[in-house]
N, C-alpha and C positions, 0 to 999 in steps of 0.2 A: 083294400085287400079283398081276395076273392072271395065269400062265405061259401059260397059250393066245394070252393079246391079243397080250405081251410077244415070244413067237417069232413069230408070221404079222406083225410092223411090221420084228423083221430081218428077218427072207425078204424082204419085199415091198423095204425098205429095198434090197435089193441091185443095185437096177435104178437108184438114185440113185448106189452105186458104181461102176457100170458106165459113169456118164454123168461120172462124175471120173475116168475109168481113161482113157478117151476122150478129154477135153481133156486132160490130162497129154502122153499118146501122140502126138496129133496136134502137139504144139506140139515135142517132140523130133523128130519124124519128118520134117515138114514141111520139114527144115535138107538133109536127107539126099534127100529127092524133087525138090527144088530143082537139085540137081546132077544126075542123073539122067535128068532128061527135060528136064535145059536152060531152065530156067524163070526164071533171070535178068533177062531182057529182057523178058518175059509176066507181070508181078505181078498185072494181072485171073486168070489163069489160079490161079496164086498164094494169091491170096486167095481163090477159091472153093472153093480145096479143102480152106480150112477154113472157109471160112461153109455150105458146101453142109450139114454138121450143121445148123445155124441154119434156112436155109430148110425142110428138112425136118419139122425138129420145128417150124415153124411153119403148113406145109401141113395135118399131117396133129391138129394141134390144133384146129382150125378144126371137125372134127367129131369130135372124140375124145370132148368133153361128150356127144352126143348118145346115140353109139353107143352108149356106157358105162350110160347110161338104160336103152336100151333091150336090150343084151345082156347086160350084166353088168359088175362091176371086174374080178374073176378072169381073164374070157376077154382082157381086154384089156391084161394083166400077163402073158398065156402070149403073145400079140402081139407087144407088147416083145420079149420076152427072144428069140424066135424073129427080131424082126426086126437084134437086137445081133450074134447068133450067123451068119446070112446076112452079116451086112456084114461081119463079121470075118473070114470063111471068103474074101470077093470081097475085099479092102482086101491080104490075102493072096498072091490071085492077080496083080491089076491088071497087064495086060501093058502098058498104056496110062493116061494119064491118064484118058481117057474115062471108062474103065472103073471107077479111083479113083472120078471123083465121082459115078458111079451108086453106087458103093458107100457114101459120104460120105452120099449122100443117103436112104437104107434106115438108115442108123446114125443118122441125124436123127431119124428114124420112131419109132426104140427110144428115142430118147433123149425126146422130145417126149410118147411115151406113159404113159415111168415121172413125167417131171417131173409134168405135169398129174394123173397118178393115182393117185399110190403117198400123198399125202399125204392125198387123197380117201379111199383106202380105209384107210388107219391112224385117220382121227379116225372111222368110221364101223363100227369093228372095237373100240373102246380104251376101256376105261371114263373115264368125265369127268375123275376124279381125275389119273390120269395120261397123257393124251389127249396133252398140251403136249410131255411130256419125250420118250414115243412118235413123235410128229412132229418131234421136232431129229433122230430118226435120219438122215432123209436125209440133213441136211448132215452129221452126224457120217460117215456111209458114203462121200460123197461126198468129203469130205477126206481119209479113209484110201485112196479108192483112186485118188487124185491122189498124196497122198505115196508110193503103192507102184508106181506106174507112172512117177513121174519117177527113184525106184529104180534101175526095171529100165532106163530107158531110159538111167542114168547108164552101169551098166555094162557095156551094149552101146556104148554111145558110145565106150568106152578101147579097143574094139577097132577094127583098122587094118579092118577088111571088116563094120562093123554095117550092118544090115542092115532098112530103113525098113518092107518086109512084115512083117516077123515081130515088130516093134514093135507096127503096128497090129493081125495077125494073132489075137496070143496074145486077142485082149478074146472069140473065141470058146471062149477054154474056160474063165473064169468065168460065161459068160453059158448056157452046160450047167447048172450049179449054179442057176442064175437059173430058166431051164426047169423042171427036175426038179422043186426046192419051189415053184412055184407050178402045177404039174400034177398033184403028189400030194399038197404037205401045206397051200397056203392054200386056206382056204374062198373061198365066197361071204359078199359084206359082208350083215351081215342084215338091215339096211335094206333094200339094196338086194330083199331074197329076200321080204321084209315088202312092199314097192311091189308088188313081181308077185303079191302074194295066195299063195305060198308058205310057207305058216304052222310046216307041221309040220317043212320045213329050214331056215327060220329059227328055228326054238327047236331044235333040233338044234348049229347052230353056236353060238346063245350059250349052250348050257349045256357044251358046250366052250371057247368063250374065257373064259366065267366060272368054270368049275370047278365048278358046283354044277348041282343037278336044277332045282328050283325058278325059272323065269326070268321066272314071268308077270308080274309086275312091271313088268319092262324090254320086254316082248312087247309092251303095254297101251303103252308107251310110245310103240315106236317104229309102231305106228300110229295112235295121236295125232299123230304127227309128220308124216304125210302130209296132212293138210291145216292152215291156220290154222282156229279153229275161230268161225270169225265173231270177230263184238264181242265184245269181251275186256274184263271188267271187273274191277279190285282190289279186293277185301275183306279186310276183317280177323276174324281168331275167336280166339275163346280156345278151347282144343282138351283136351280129354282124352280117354286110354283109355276105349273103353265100358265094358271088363272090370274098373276097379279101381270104380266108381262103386258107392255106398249102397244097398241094396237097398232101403230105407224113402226113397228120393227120387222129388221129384215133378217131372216133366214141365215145361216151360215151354210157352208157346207158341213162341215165336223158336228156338228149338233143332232141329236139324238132325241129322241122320246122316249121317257121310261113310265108304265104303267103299275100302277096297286092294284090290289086283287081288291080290295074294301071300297066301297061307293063313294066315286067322282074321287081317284085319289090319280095323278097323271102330273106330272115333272118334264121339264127338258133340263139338259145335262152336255154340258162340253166338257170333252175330254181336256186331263190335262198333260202338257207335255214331263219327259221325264219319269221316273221313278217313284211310286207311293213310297211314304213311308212305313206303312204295314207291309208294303213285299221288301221294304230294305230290313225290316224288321224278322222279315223270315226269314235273312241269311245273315243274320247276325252272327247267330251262333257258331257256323261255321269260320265269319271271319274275326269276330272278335275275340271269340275261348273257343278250342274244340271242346273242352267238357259240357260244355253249358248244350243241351239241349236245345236245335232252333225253334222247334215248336214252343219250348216254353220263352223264348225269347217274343215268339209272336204272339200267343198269349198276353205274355205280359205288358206287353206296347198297346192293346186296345184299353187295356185299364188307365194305363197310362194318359191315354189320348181321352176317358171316360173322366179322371179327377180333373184333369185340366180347360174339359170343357163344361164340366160343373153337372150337376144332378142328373139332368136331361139332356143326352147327346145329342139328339136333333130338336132340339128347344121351340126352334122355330117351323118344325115340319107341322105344327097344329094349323099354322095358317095355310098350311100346303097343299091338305087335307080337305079343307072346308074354309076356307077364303073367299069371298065374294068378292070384294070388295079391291078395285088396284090403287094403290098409293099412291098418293096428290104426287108426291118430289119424285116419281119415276121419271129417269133423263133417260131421252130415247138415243143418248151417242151413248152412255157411258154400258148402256143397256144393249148394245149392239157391241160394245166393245167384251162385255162379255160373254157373247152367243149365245140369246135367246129366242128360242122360236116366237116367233106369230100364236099373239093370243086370241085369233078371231075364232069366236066361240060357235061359227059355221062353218069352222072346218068338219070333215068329213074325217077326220085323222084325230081326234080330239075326242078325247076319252069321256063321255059323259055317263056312262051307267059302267057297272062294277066290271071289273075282268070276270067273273064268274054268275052264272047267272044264280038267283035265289029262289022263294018262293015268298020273303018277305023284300018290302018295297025299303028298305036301308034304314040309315037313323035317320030320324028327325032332327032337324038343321036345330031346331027353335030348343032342342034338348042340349046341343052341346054346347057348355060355358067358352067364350073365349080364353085362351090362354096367358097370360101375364104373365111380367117378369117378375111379378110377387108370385104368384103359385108355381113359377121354375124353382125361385129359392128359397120358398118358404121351408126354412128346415130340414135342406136338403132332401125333401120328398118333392117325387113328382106328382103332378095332380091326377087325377082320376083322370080324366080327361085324356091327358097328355100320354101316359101311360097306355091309353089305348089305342094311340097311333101308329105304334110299332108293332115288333113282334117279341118284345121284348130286350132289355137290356141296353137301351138305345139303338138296335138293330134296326131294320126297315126293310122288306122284301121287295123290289121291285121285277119290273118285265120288261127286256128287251124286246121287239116281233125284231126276227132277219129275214130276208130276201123270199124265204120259204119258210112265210108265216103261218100258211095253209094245211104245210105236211107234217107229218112227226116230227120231231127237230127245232122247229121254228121258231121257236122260243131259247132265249139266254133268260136264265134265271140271277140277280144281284142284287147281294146282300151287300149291304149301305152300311158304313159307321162313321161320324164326321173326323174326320183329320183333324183339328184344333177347333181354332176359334171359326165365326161366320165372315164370309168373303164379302167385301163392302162390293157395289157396285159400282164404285169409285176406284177399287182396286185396292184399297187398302184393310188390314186388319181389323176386323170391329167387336165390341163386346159385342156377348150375349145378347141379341135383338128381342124384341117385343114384334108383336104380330100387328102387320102392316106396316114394317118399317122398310118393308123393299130389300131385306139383306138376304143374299144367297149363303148356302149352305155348301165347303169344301168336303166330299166325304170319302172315304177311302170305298173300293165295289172290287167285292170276290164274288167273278164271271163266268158262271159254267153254264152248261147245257141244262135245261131244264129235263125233268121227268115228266110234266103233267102233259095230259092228253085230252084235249079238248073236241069233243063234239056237239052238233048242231052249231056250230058257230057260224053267224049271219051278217050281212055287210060287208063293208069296204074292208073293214077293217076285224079280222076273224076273232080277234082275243077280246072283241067287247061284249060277246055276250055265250062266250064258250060254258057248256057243263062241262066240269070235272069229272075226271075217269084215272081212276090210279094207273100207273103204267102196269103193262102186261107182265113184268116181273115178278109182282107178288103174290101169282099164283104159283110161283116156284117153292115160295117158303124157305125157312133156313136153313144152309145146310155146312157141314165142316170146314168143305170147299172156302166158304164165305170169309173163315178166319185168318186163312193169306194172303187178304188184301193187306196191302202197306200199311193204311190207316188203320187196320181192326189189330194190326199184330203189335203195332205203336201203342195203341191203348189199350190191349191185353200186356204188354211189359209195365205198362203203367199199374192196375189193377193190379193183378197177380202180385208185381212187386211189393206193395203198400199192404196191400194184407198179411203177406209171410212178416214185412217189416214189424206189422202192428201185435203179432202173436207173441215174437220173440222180442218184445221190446219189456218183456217182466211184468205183465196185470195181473197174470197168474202166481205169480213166484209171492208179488207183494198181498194179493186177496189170502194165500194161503198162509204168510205169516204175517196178518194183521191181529188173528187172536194173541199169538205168541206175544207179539208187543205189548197192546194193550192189557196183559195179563204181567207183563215186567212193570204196567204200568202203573200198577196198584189197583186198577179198574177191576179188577176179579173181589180184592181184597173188600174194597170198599162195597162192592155189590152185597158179597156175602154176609155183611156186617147189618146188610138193611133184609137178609133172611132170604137174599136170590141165591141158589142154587149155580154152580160150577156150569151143568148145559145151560139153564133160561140165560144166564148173562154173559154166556156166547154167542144166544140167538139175539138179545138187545143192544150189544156190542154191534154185531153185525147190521142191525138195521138202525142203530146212529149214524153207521159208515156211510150206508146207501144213503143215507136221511140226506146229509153231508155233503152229497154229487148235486145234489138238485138244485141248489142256487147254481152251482158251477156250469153246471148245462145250459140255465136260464142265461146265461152268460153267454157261451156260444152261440144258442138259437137269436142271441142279439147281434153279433159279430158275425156270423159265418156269411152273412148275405152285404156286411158292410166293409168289415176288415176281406175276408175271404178265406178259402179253403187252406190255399198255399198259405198263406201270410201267419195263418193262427199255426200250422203244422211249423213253420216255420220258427214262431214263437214260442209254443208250450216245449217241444222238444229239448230244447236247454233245459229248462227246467227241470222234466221227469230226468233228464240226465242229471244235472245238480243232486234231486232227491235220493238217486241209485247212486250216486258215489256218498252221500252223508251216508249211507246205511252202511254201506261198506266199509266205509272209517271208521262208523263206531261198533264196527263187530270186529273188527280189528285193534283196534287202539283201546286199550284198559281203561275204561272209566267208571263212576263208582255209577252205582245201580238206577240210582232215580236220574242222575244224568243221561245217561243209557236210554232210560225209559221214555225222558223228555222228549232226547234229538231224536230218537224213532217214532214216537209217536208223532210229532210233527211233519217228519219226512213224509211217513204214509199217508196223514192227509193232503201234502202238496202232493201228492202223487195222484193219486186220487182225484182230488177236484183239478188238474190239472189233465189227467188222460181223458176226462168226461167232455173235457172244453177243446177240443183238439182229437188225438191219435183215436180217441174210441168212437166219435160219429161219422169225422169225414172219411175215412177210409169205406165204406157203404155208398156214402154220399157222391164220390167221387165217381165210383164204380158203377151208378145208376144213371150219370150224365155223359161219359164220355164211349160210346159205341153206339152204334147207326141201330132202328127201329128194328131191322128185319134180322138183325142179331143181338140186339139186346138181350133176351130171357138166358141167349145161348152163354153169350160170357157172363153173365150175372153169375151164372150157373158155376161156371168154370173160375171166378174169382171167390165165391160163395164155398165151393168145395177145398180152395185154397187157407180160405179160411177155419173151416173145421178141420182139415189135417193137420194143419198147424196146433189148433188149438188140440187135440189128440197129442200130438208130439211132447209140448211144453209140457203137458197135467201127465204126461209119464213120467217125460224125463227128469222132471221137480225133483223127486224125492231120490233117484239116481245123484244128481247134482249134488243135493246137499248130503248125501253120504260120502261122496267120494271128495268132493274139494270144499264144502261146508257152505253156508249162506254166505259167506264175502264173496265168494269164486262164483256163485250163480249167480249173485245181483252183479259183479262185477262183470260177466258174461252181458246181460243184459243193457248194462250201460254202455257197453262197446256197438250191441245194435242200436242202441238210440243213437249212437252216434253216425251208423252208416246211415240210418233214417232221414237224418236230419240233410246229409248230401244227397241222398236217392233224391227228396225231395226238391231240395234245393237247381239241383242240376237236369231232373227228369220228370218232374210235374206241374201241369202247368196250374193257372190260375182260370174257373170257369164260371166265378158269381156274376148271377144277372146275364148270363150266353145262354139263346134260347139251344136246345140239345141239337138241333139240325146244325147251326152254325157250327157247335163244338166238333160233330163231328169232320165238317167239312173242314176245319182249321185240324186238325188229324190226319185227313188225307193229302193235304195242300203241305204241312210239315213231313211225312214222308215222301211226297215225292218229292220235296227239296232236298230232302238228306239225301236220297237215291242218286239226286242230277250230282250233287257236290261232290 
């Protein structure tokens, strides 16, 4: 695991603690400001002094995408935290109401900056592998610093003179902490630093979040990542090391040479005849359901091809990589029967230094462990090693040169995933290989035009010693234009969707009558009995509840990266539906008191540790992996806003609801959208754990313009 990624996602994470420290606070406080300034009679007054957060952070979302484009994530997480610490310092002061919700409204600021961007900058920070579990931090942070602010606000409550400033006051001196590590120890996201053509600080930061020198690799990557690279087509090859191949082998015509961007990494590759099944997989959809979404049908086939060929999809690409050595039983027919070039290591053609030049001399040979078929399966973890031959998720970037290797263009960029098992050089089927056993690799390659721009590049052969230059595009920056591309508008219906989904699927409706229950529940009775007070063991109540989510979250940040996004949404969804119809039966159906109280309270904690584990982190999660670099901040922005409107809508129209058709008819509203959730998802969201974010999006533009052709 990365320790670089893994500390700048808490750091960053602390800004989502600071927005649960916030609603905790505000909801104890709010009891105590009431009295105060006399606000009985004034419930609009009332209510804006805790919506005034809400409008804030919905104001200043509106262009928080843009900014974030165009200045940076970093600057706009030192923004946050400066604007959490100001409201804390004025929420403090307030001699007047006024005053409050100017302050309310600056803590909106903070609050609306870290939501929309903290998740942005962890999947853009976080290797693919564990991207998923890295992005549950928010909610995990968020729920601890709800349970520790309903805490603090417990034991302020027992006293006869608590005191509603210094409630909301104290959120300024976590929010120092907040300051400090994102002033001296978060970087810049290196996308982001990669978009503005800063090359030499983006490979700076990622050979800090990854630990290692070597990062051209993932460098090559993420400027790929800045444009889609035109038509996009799937192929198949069967693939081996150049370096294990026959010295007495003969050339084919159809044979090809593919390059890595990472030191001495060079393939050859015959084409295979026929149809992938990754591009039969991208019209599935249209020939087998029209409902079924094709993208998520293509989605779903690379996992598919991922379980089936065990932990590490290109298992044996480590010998590929760094292989000396060719294997005693290489048959020079069986070896020509599969189209491999000439391994004479004096070829002029023959990749021996990186596609990109450095300023370090690469890894050390004597550093990297060989790879085994114990450390492929040891426990379904890949090894260190292994792990770092890709680009994530068993992906692999390679380089075509074509004909006009020289000019712009010259380059086909393809991205590698194996099709099943390893191709014997026999011709047949073979397990999982061990390194040097001679077995080629089947793998499915989405082909498009490269972006990158190489100059100084020397020799026969131009891509062996090219510096990187991001394409001339990203001095344009992003613009609205940008969001009618097919692929952006595919994964804004995605996005957009999943957040209205997740507002009006009832967190709200059930947060606001959890005291109700547990107050049916005896839990009021029995508090008062030990000499708590009707408010303190509303605010202890409360922070049992949060207490409560925190195994359940611990839960998903274990699943989200192994089950997956879809599969968990897929899962918990029944369930929060199950819990919204019990509630609705039993506010319906006559039963006696403490029965009542049982099946409700039980319901709302499967609800609960249930939304935590599923609908309430991946919908963030989702929304920070699937859209291209040089629009990301912008739909963040625009799914981000979707999701405070929402939330604005529900916390009105609550109390609307329950006057007019009662709490059956509002939960029972709600279980009607878990139910469309559960098809949205099923039918329109793909599956993205372990897909480094370049791939995601290229599999976005490649599924709309299939839906377009069909």
């Amino acid at each position: 695991m990365s320790k670089g990624a893994v500390f700048v996602a808490v750091a960053a994470a602390i800004g989502n603690m600071l927005q649960g420290w916030d609603n905790a606070t505000i909801a104890g406080a709010v009891l105590y400001i009431k009295k105060e300034f006399q606000l009985e009679t004034q419930p609009t007054i009332e209510g804006l002094i805790v919506a005034m957060s809400l409008i804030g952070a919905t104001v200043i979302t509106t262009f928080s995408g843009t900014v974030s484009d165009n200045i940076g994530r970093r600057p706009m997480l030192v923004i946050s935290s400066i604007f959490y610490f100001i409201s804390g310092l004025v929420m403090c002061w307030s001699p007047n109401v006024y005053v409050l919700l100017l302050a309310r409204l600056l803590d909106g600021f903070g609050i609306g900056l870290a939501v929309t961007l903290v998740p942005l900058y962890i999947s853009e920070t976080a290797p693919s592998d564990i991207r998923g579990l890295l992005n549950t931090l928010p909610q995990f942070t968020g729920s601890i610093g709800m349970c520790l602010a309903y805490t603090m606000v417990f034991f302020m409550s027992l006293k006869s003179n608590a005191s509603w400033r210094l409630m909301l006051g104290v959120l300024s001196l976590p929010s120092i902490a907040y300051f400090i590590l994102a002033v001296f120890f978060l970087p810049e996201s290196p996308r982001w630093l990669v978009s503005k053509g800063k090359m030499n600080e983006a490979k700076r930061v990622l050979q800090a979040l990854r630990g290692k020198e070597d990062v051209s690799g993932e460098m090559a990557l993420l400027v790929e990542g800045l444009e889609v690279g035109g038509e996009t087509s799937v192929e198949e090859y069967v693939i081996n090391a150049e370096n294990e191949l026959s010295e007495d082998h003969v050339e084919e015509k159809d044979e090809i040479k593919l390059y890595g961007a990472e030191e001495g990494q060079s393939w050859v590759a015959k084409p295979v005849r026929g149809q992938s099944s990754l591009f039969m997989a991208s019209r599935q959809g249209s020939v087998v359901s029209h409902m079924i979404d094709p993208m998520v049908t293509l989605f779903g086939s690379v996992h598919e091809k991922q379980n089936e060929a065990g932990s590490m999809i290109f298992p044996n690409f480590g010998s590929m990589f760094h292989g000396e050595q060719k294997p005693d039983n290489w048959d020079v027919e069986s070896n020509h029967e599969k189209g491999n070039l000439s391994g004479d290591e004096t070829d002029d053609n023959n990749l021996k230094s990186p596609l990109l030049s450095r300023n370090s001399t690469g890894v050390d040979k004597d550093m990297i462990a060989p790879i085994t078929r114990t450390s492929m399966l040891n426990a379904g973890q890949p090894s260190e090693t292994a792990s770092a031959m890709g680009i994530g998720g068993g992906w692999q970037l390679a380089y075509r040169k074509t004909e006009d290797g020289k000019k712009s263009g010259g380059l086909q960029r393809i991205y590698l995933h194996q099709e099943g098992g390893t191709e014997s050089r026999r011709g047949s089927i073979a397990s999982l290989p061990v390194v040097g056993d001679g077995d080629a690799v089947r793998a499915a390659a989405l082909v498009s035009r490269s972006v990158l721009c190489l100059d100084d590049a020397t020799g026969q052969n131009p891509i062996q010693s090219g510096v990187i230059k991001p394409p001339p595009s990203t001095n344009q920056g992003s613009s609205w234009a940008d969001l009618s591309e097919p692929g952006v508008k595919q994964a804004l219906i995605v996005g957009v969707g999943i957040q209205i989904l997740q507002q009006f699927s009832g967190i709200n409706g059930v947060l606001y009558y959890t005291p109700q229950i547990l107050e049916q529940a005896g839990v009021g009775i029995l508090l008062s009995n030990m000499g708590i007070g009707s408010e303190s063991a509303s605010f202890l109540i409360s922070g049992v509840t949060t207490l409560l989510m925190l195994p359940s979250i611990g839960v998903a940040m274990r699943l989200i990266d192994v089950a997956g996004r879809r599969m968990l949404l897929l899962a918990t969804l029944p369930i929060l539906l199950t819990s919204l119809i019990v509630l609705v039966l039993s506010n319906v159906i006559t039963l006696g008191s403490v029965t009542h109280a049982v099946i409700s309270t039980i319901s709302v904690v499967v609800y609960f540790c249930t939304f935590v584990m599923g609908f309430g982190p991946i919908p963030n999660t989702l929304c920070s992996e699937i859209f291209p670099t040089r629009v990301r901040g912008l739909c963040i922005a625009i799914c981000a806003l979707t999701f405070w409107v929402g939330d604005i809508i529900v916390t009105y129209t609550l109390p609307v609801l329950l006057t007019t058709i009662g709490l059956a008819g509002a939960f029972g509203i709600y279980a009607v959208v878990c139910t469309i959730s559960w098809f949205f998802v099923y039918f329109r969201v793909p599956e993205t754990k372990g897909m480094p974010l370049e791939v995601i999006t290229e599999f976005f533009a490649m599924g709309a313009a299939n839906k377009k052709t069909d």
